[in-house]
N, C-alpha and C positions, 0 to 999 in steps of 0.2 A: 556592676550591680544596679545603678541606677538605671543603667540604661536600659537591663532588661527588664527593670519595673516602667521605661514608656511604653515598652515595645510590644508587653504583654498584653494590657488592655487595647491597644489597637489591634493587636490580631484576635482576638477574642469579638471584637464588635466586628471586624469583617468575616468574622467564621459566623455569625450569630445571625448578621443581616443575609437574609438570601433572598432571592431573586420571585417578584408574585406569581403565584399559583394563578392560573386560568381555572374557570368553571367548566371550562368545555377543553376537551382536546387539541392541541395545536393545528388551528386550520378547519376544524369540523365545518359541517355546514347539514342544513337541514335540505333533505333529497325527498321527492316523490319518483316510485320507483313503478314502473308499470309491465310488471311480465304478462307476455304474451300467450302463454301454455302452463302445461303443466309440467316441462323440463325447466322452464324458466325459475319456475317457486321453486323445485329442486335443485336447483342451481345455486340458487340465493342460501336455501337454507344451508347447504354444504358450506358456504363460504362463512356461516358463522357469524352475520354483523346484524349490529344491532337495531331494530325498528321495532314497526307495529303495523298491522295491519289497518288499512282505512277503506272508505268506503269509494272501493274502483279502483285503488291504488295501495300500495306499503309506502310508507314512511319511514324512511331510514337515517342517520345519522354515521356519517361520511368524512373519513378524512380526504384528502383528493388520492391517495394512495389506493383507497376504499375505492372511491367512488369509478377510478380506472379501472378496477378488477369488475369490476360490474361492468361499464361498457364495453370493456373489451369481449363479453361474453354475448354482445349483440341486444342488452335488453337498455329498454329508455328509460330514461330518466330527464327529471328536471329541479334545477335546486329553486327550491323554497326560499332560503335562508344562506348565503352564501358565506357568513361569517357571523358565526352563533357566539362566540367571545365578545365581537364589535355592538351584538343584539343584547347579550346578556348586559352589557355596561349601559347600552340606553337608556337603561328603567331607574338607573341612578342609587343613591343610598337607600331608597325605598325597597328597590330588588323588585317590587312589583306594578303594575299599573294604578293611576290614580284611583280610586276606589275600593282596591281591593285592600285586606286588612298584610299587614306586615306580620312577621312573627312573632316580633316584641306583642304586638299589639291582640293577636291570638293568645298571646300567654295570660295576658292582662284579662280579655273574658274570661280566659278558664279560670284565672284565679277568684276573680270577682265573684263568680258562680261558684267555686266551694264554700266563699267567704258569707255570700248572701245566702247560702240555702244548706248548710251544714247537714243538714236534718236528712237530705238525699243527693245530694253533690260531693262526691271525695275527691283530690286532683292526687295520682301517682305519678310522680318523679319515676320515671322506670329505667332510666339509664344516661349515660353522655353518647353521644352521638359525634362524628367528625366533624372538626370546627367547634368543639366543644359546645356545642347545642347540648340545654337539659332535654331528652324524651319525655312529653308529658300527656298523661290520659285523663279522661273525666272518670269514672264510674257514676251512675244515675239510679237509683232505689231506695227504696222506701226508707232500708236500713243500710246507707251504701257503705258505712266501715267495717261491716261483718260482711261475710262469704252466706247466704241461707239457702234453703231447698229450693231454689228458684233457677229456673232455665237463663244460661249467657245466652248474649248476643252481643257482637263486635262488628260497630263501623269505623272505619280508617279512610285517611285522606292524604294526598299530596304525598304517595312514594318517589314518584316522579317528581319532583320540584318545579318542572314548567310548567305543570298539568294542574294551573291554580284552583280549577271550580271546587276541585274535593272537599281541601280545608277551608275553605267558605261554606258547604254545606254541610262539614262535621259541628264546625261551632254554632252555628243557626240553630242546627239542630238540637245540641246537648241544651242553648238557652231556652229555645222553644220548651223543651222538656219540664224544666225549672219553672219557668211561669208559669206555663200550663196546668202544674202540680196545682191539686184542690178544685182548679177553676172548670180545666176540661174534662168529660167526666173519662173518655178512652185513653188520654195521656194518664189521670191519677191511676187507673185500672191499670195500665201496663208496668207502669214504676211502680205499684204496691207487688207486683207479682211478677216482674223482669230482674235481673240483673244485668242493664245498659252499659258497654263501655264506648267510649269516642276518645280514639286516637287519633289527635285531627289534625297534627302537622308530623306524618312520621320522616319527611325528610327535611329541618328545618335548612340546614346548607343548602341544597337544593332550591325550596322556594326564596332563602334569602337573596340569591346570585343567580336566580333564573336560568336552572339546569338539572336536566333529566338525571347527572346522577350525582352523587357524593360528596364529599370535600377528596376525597380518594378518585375520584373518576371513577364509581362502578355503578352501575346499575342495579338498583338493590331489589328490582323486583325477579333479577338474572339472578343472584346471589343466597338464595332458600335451597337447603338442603336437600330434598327429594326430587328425586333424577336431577340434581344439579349435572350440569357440563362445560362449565367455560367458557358460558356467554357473559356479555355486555360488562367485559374487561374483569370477571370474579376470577380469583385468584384459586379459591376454594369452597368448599360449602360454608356459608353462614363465614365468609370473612369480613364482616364490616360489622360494626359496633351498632348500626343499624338494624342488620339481620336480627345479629342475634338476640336484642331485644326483645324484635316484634317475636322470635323464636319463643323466646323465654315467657311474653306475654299469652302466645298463645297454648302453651303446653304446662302452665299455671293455673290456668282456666278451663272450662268446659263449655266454650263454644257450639250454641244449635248450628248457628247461623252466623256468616262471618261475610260482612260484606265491606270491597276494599275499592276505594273511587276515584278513577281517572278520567283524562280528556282524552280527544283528538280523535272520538268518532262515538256514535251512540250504538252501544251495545252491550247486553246484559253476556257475558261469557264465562261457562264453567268449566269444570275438568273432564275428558285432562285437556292443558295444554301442549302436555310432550308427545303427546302420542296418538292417533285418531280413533282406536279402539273408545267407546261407551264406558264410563264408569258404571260398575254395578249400580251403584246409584243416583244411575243421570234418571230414570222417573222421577224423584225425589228435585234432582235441578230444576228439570224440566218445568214440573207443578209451580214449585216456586217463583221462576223465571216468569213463567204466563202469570201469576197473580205479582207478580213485581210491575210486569208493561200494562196490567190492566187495572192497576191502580195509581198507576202516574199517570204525569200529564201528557205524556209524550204520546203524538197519535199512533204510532204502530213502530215502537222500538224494536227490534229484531233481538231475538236471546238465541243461543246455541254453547254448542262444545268449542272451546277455545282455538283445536287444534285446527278444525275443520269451519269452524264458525269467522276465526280472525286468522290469527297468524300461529305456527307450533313456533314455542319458545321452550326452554328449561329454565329450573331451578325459581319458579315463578311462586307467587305467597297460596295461589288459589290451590296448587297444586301439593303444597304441603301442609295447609288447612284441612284440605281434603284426604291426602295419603296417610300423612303423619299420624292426623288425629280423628279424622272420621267426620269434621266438622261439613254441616252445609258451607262449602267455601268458593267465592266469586270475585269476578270485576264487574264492577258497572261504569262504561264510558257513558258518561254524562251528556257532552257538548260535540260538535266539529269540531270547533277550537279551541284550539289549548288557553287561551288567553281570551273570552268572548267580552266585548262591550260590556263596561262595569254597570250600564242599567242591564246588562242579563243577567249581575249574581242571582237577584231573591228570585226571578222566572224559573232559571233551572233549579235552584234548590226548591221551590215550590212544586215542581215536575217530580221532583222527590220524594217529599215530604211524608206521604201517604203512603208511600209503596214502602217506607223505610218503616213507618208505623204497622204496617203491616206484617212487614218480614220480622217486628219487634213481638207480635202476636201470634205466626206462624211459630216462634222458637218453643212455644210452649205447646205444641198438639203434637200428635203421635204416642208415645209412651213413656213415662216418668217414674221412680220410686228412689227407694233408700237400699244399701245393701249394706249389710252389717254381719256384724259374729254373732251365730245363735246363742251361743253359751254368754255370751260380756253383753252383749247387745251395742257394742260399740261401732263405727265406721268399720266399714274394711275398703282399700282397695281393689280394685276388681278392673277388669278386660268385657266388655259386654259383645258377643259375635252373636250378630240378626242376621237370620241366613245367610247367604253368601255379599254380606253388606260389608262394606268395609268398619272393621270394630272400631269401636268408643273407650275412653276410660270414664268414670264416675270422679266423683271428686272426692280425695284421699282422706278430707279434714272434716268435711260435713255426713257423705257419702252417698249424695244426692248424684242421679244421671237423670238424663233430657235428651231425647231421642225423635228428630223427625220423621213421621212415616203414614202414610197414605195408608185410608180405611183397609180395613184387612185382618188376616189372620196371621202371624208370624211365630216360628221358632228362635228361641235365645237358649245362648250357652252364654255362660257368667264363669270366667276363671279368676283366682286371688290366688297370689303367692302365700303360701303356707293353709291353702284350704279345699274340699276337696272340691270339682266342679260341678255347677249345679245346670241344669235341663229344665228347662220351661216351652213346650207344645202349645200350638194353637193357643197363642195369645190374641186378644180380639181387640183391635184399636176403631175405635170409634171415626164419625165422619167428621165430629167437632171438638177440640179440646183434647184430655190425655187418656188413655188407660195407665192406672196406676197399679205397678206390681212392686212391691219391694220382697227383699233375695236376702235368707239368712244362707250365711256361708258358714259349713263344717268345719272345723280344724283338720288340717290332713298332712302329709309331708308335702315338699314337692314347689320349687320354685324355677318359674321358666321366665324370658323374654318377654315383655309388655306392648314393646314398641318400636318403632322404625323412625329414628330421628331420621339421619340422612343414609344417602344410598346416592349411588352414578352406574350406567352400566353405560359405559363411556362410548359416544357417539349413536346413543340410542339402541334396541336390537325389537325391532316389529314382529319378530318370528316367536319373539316370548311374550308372555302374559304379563309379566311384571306384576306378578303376584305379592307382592311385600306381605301381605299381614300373614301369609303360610308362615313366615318364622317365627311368628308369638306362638305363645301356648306351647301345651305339651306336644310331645311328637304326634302326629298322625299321619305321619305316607305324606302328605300335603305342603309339596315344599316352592320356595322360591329361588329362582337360579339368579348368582348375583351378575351373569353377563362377565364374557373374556374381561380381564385385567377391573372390574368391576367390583365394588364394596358396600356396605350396610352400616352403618353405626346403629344399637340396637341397646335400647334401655330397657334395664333388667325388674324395673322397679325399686329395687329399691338396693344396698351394696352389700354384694358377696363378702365375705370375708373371709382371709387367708386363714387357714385351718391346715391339719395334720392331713397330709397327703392331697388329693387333687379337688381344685376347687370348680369345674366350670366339665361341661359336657357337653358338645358337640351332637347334635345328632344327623347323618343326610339321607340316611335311608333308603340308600339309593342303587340297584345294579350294577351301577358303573361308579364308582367314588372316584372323585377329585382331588386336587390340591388345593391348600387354602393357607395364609396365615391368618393367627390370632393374638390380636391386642387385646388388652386393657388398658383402663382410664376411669380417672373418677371426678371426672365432668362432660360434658357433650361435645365437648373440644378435646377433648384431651388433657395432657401431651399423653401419646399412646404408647406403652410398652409391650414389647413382643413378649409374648408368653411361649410362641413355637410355631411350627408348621408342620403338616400333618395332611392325609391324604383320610377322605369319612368320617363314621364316626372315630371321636377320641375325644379325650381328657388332657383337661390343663392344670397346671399348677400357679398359682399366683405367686408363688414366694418365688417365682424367679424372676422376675418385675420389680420386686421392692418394697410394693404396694399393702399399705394392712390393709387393703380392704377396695374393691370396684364395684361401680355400678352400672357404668358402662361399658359395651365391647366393639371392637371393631371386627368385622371380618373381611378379608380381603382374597377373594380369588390367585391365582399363581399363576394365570395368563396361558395354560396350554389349552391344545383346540384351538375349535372356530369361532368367531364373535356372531355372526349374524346365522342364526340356526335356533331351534326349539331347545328350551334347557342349557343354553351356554352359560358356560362358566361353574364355579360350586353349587350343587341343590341344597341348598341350607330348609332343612325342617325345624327343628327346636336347638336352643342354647337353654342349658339347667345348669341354676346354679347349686353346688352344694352345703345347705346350711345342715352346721351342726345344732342340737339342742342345750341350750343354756340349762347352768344350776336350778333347781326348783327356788330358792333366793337369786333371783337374775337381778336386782338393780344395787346400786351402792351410788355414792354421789360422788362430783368433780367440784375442787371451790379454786379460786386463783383471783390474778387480775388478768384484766385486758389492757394490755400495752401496746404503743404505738411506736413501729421500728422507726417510723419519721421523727417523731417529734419527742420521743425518751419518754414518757410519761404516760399514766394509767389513763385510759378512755371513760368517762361516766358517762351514762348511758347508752351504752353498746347490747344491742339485743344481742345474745348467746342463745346457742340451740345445740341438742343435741339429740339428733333421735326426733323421738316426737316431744320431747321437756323442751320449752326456753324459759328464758328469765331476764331480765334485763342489769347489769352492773351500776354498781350505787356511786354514789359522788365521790366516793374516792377509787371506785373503778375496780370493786368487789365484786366478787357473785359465788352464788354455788346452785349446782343443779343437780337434777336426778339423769339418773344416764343407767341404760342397759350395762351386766358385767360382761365382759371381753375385750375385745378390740374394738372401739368404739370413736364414731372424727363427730368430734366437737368443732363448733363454728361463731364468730364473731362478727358480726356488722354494724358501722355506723356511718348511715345514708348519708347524714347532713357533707360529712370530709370524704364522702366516696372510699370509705374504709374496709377492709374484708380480710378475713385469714379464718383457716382452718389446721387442727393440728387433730392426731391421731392419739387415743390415751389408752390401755387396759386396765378396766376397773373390774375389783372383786366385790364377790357378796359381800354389802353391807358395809362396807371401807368408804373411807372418805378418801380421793386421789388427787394432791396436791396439782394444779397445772396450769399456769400462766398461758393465756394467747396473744400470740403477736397478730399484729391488725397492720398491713399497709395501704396507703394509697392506690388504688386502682390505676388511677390511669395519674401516668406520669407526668411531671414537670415538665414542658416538652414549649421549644418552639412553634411556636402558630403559623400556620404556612398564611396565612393571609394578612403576614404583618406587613406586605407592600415592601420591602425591603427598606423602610426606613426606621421603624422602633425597634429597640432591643431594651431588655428588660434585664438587670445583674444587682449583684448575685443573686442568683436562684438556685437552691433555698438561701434564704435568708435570717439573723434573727433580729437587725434590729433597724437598719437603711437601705432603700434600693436606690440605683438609679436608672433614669430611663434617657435613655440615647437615642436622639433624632438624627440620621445619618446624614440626609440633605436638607440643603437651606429649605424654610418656611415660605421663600414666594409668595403668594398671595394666601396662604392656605393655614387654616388655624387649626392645630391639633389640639383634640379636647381629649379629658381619660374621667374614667370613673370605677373606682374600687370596690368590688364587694366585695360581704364577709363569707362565709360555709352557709349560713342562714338566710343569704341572697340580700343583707340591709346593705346601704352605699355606707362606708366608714371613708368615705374620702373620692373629693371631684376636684377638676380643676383644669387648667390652661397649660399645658407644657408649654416650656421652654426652649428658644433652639442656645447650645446644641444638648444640653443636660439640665435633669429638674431631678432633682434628691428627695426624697421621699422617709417624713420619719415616722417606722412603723413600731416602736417602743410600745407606744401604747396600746398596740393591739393583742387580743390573744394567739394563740397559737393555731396555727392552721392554716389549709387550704384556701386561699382569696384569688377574687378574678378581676383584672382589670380591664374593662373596656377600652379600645380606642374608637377615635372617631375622626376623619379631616372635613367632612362636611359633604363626601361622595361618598365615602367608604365608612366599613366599620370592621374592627376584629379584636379580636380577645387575646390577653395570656392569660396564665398559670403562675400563679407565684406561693411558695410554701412559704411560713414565716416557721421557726421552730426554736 
């Protein structure tokens, strides 16, 4: 017995120590690629690998495995960069070149800027990231803790993590902003009547370790769900905790105008980039792009369509900015290089500067108003279709839309689930500023498809239109084919609910019907449950899923036929859902506590929601709320411990329904891959000592650590010890804490729960 009490703890530190993570690929290297024709670019792009286009040449990133498939095809090449792991370590613990700002130290603006200017600076925490990076945004307005009738606009920076200029010109930017307020009179004008967000380091792994993708290895501008295809190592649509934030950030919002900023060649590029076909609304790019290069500093910046202008990629942000949500959505390459002479940060961001002020100014011209319920006069969600433009949604909670659109006369059709659709002819947008129309919607039956989160029609099909927004709205003849072995993920607005006989409707409208399966889910990921498979129109039933209730669906083609042809695959026209009508008494209330399966005990202040009620839980982790009667998913969140649960309840008129929520930890306890294989951190969880295990001697090299609390204060710094430093954490509360490490090159974090 004794013996396997030595024997365990050392197998446990050698199962716990593992082996460092590379930033880059084993062996990568940075390649310039120079095809010679146009079999050569075909060539390239069949092979699937990862670059960018530059200016005379692609830029690719090469394992030598990579880099032979390419030569052996006859086309040149030359490396750049022969050893991008050996490049990423020389920039040292800093991660990036002298003058430029660190991540830490980007955090520290942002925060300083909420703290100094409350009044119009908010900073959102909007998720964890790989490597346990917090994601974090500014919002910039007048009134920036409320949502108000005001046009968004989103600048993002550093997806790519070696492509530093970005996040140097988002925080420039967001302070410039801040000062300016009062002083300049076009900065106050835009933040009194803008909603600015600046996400200005969205891949902090990346610029920490100087690399284009993740703490995963993907490339997260490859990894956006629309026409995603399984580039730049994505696993699947929106699989990195990256994606699906910026996902989450941007289908929260109501984005005019979304502009996202990389290096490594100057070029303002729009959508698409999967495909060479004109977006319906590249006019609209187009206009913007010319008042973008004609108000920077840059003498003759080239702008175009992505596909055709740089290089075709899938699964890119501009492209699901644009498909997704209807947003004006770009790249703007900044610099040559990715890394320029740190006297050129404030040059390029001042080449900037104005065309960014601009595009902050453009978000608000074209057409704007409110759409509500005639009878309540309250919000309604709504679908807004401007001729054959790619639709918009309005915002759910205010009900404000913001639409860019060149002088002119335009038709709108406005749909809402549960109202009937409303027609508005020759609408007149003015040369300057908005035409304002606001839309009472009727009560009607009738709930259909709002949206097109992701979609693949797998290895592209140029022979189709890639119609997506045909499958919103009610049926019309007007459909989108989802491409041989190809699928949709399609938000319905808001979540069907399991009812007496069939819940959901298919429609494809079509002469020759297909095969297709259909899932449900009730989040944008899923997990998906098969409801059935079925050949045109048909009906589903939810209760044979589990599910009390989806809001999203998937549809998945059955792969017969051909892929490369007009209309391959399912013609998908509309999905309806079937709602039944509630009691003329439809609310009754839910009370409970919010518990925490981690740490046994009630949560105080956990925002609850349900419906459109929340409420927040009191100090001993109470609440009660109003809630719709039926089937109804109640929800639980608290930010600070990364906490979240939802459960399902059926409430009757007017009854009070007893129902505790369990809240867990989001992202788990989990070894740090960047722990160099020498710290280990036990037991985790914990309740009341840890100890932290240095596995090789100290040599010249001092490890330092620093403990934060869920609220980001240090509750504890200091010097490890070789080979164990005991740590007593009695006196702390319970929760979620992060311990930095540091040798003096390097830096990485754990996860430690106390409970």
């Amino acid at each position: 017995m004794f013996l396997k009490n030595l024997i365990l703890p050392a197998f446990l530190l050698l199962s716990i120590c593992t082996p460092a993570q590379q930033p880059w690929r084993e062996g990568e290297m940075q390649v310039r690629v120079y095809p010679a024709n146009a079999d050569d670019y075909l060539t390239l792009r069949q092979l699937s690998l990862n670059g960018d286009e530059c200016e005379g040449f692609l830029r690719y990133y090469l394992t030598p495995g990579e880099l032979s498939l390419i030569e052996s095809r006859g086309i040149t090449t030359e490396t750049e960069i022969a050893d991008l792991n050996l490049w990423a370590e020389s920039f040292g613990p800093r991660g990036v070149p002298s003058g430029y700002y660190t991540v830490a130290e980007l955090n520290e603006i942002a925060d300083s800027l909420a703290l100094n200017f409350p009044d119009i600076c908010t900073l959102h925490e909007l998720g964890i990231g790989t490597g346990f990076y917090t994601l974090k945004a500014l919002k910039i307005s007048d009134n920036s803790a409320i949502d108000e009738n005001e046009a968004e606009v989103m600048f993002d920076g550093g997806i790519h993590g070696d492509e530093i200029g970005g996040p140097e010109n988002m925080i420039r930017f967001a302070r410039d902003l801040c000062l300016g307020y009062g002083a300049d009179e076009q900065i106050t004008s835009l933040v009194n009547n803008r909603e600015i967000w600046v996400y200005y380091c969205v891949n902090p792994y990346g610029r920490e370790n100087m690399t284009r993708y993740n703490a995963n290895g993907v490339d997260i501008n490859r990894d956006g769900g629309y026409m995603w295809n399984a580039e730049g190592n994505s696993t699947s649509a929106f699989s990195q905790p990256e994606t699906k934030v910026y996902r989450n950030l941007l289908c929260s919002n109501q984005f005019v105008i979304h502009c996202s900023y990389h290096s490594g060649t100057e070029f303002i590029s729009y959508p698409w980039s999967y495909r060479a076909n004109p977006t319906p609304d590249n006019a609209f790019h187009d206009f913007l792009a010319a008042a973008y290069a004609e108000n920077s500093g840059y003498t003759d910046i080239p702008y175009g369509q992505g596909f055709t202008g740089m290089y075709a990629i899938n699964g890119s942000t501009k492209d699901f900015g644009y498909g997704a949500l209807g947003a004006i959505s770009w790249s703007v390459e900044i610099s040559v290089s990715k890394q320029p002479a740190a006297s050129q940060i404030v040059p390029y961001y001042l080449k900037n500067k104005a065309s960014m002020l601009a595009m902050t100014e453009y978000a608000g011209w074209g057409i704007e108003g409110m759409i509500t319920d005639a009878v309540t006069g309250n919000p309604v969600a709504a679908t807004l279709y401007i001729e054959d433009f790619f639709p918009l949604g309005n915002d759910p909670v205010v009900g404000d839309y913001h639409k860019f659109l060149l002088p002119g006369f335009y038709d709108l059709r406005v749909e809402a689930n549960g109202y009937a659709p409303q027609y508005l002819n020759q609408v007149f947008v003015p040369e300057t500023g908005a035409a304002v129309l606001d839309v009472q919607m009727n009560p009607a039956s009738g709930t259909f498809a709002t949206r097109i989160i992701a979609c693949q029609i797998p290895n592209n099909n140029f022979n189709d239109e890639g119609n997506t927004p045909a499958a919103t709205g009610r049926p019309d003849n007007t459909r989108y084919s989802l491409g041989r072995m190809g699928y949709a993920v399609i938000d319905m607005g808001s979540p069907v609910t399991d009812g007496e006989g069939n819940d959901f409707i298919v429609y494809e409208n079509d002469g020759t019907p297909e095969g297709y399966f259909f899932y449900a889910g009730q989040t944008m990921d899923g997990p998906w449950e098969l409801l059935g498979n079925a050949t045109g129109n048909h009906e589903f039933d939810l209760s044979v899923s589990g599910l009390p209730d989806a809001r999203y669906i998937k549809i998945k083609d059955d792969g017969d036929g051909q892929s490369q042809v007009a209309d391959a695959g399912f013609d998908l026209d509309a999905v309806e859902g079937i709602v039944r009508t509630p009691p003329a008494d439809s609310t009754g209330f839910i009370e409970g506590f919010v518990m925490s399966v981690e740490l046994g005990e009630a949560v105080a202040g956990a925002t609850v929601s349900c419906g459109t009620w929340t409420t927040v839980s009191d100090d001993a982790g109470y609440f009660i709320i109003e809630a719709d009667t039926g089937n109804v998913e109640i929800c639980a969140a608290y930010p600070f411990m990364y906490m979240y649960g939802c459960d399902s309840v059926t409430v009757t008129p007017g009854d009070t329904i007893t129902k505790d929520i369990e809240v867990r930890i989001m992202e788990g306890v989990t070894k740090h891959p960047h722990s160099q294989g020498i710290v280990s951190v036990y037991p985790n969880p914990t309740c009341d000592f840890i100890t932290i295990c240095i596995k090789t001697e100290l040599g010249s090299r001092e490890y330092q650590y620093s403990m934060m609390s869920p609220l980001g204060k240090e509750v504890s710094s200091g010097e490890l010890e070789y080979p164990l430093t005991t740590l007593d954490l009695r006196d702390l509360k319970n929760g979620l804490y992060l311990i930095r490490f540091s040798d003096g090159e390097s830096a990485w974090s754990e996860k430690v729960l106390i409970r």
